[in-house]
N, C-alpha and C positions, 0 to 999 in steps of 0.2 A: 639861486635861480638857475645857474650854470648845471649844477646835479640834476634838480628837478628836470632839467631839458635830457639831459641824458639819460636818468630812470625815462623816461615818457620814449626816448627814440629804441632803449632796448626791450622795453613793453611791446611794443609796435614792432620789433622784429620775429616776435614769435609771429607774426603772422605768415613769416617765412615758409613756417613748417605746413601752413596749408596751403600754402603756393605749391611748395614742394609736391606734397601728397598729388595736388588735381593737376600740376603740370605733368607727373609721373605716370598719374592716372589716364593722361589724357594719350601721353605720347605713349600709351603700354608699356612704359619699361620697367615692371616687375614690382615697383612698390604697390603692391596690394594691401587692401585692409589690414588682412591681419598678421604682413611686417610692418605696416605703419604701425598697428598696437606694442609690437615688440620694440621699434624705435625709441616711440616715444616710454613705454615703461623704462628701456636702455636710459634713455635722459634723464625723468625725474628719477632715478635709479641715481644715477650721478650728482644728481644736486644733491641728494638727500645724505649721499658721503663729504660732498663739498662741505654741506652746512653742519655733517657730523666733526668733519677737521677744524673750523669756522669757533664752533663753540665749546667743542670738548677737548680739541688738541692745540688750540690755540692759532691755529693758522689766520695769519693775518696779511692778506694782500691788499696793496691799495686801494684795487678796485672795490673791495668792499667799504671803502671809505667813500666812494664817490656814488654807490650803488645802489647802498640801503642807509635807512633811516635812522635816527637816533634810537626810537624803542624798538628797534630790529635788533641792538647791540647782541643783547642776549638770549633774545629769542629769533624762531626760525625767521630766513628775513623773505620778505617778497616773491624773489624771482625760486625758490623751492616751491613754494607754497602754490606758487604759479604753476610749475613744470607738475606739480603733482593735482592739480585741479583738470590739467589739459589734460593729462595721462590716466584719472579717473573717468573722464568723460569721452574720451578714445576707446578705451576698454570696454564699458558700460551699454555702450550707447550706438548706434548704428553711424553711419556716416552723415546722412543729409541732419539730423539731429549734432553728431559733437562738431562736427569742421566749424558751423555757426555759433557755435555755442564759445567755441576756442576764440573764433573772432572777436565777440564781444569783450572778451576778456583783454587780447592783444589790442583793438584798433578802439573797442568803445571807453574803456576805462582809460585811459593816458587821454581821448577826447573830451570825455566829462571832468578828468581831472584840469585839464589844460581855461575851463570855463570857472573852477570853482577857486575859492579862495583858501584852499591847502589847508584849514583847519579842520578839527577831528569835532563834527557834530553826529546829535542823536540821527536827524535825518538831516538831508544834505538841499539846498534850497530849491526853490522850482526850477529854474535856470540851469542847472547841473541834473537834477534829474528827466526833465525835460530831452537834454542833449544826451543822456545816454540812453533814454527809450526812442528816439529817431534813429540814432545812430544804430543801434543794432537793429532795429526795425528793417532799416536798408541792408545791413547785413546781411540777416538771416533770408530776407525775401528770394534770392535765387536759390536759396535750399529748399523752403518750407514753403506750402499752402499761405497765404496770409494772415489767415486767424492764428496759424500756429504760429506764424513769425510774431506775431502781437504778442498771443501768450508767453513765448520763447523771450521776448523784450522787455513784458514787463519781471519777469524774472533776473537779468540782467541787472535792470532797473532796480530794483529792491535789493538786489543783495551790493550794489554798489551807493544804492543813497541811503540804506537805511543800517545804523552803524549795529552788529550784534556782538552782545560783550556777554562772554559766559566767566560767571565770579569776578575776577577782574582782570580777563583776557579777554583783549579785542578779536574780534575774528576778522581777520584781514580779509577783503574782498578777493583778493586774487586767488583764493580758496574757492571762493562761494558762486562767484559772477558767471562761471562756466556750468557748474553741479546745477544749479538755480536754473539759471535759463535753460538746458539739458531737460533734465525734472520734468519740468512743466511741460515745453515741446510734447516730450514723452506720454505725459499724463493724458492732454489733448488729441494727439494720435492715438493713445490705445483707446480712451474713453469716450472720445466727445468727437469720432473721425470729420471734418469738416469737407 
């Protein structure tokens, strides 16, 4: 339970980076759009060497014990998966679209997790999905129009309760939970402007 609390408090630190961004944003001091793109590709850029030493050179720091999960052993673990979900949707996506979209991932998933019962199902129960379509709903609402924060939400929402396993690899939400909600925002604004 002690791990789980730690995965969930460094989940919730990526939220850092969009404090970062709209405090930067705010006071002008240079962090513009597209260095925050550069940033953040620099980071998941980093992790994706981290988790190339992790699994192919052998590098084994503790913190990896306490950080990811047991079937992370051998595959890529979480917080990559993550840094490259935020760093897809940085790149892709305009601002009022991925900053919310990044939240979801950091603040909604460690909250829907924190209600559910840590086991691996097909879809995850009402109560867990419930709390992560409020949750980003509140999120996303000082970025987006409200219909698109809905849309934006239930995107979130689906790609964190509903489990997708291609052959027999899981697709880890921390992948999807940002691309997903991103996506649809998107789809909504270009097609359906509210």
């Amino acid at each position: 339970m002690a791990d789980e609390l730690k995965r969930r408090l460094v989940h919730a630190s990526g939220s850092g980076l969009v404090a970062l961004y709209l405090l930067a944003d705010y006071l002008e001091a240079g962090l513009t759009w597209p260095r925050f793109k550069i940033l953040m590709v620099a980071i998941a850029t980093g992790a994706l060497v981290l988790e190339f030493l992790r699994l192919r050179v052998g590098l084994d720091w503790r913190l990896y014990d306490v950080l990811t999960r047991e079937y992370e052993q051998d595959n890529p673990a979480g917080y990559a998966l993550y840094m490259i979900s935020m760093a897809i949707v940085v790149v892709v996506f305009q601002q009022d679209i991925a900053l919310p979209a990044m939240l979801m991932l950091s603040l909604g998933d460690p909250i829907s997790g924190a209600v559910s019962d840590n086991t691996l199902q097909r879809v995850k129960p009402p109560k867990v999905l419930i709390t992560m379509f409020l949750v980003s709903t509140v999120i996303a609402i000082p970025f987006l129009p409200i219909g698109v924060a809905l849309v934006a939400a239930l995107g979130a929402t689906l790609a964190d309760g509903v489990t997708l396993e291609i052959r027999t690899y899981i697709i880890d939400d921390n992948l999807t939970i940002p691309i997903y909600a991103a996506c649809l925002a998107w789809l909504v604004l270009e097609f359906a402007p509210l």
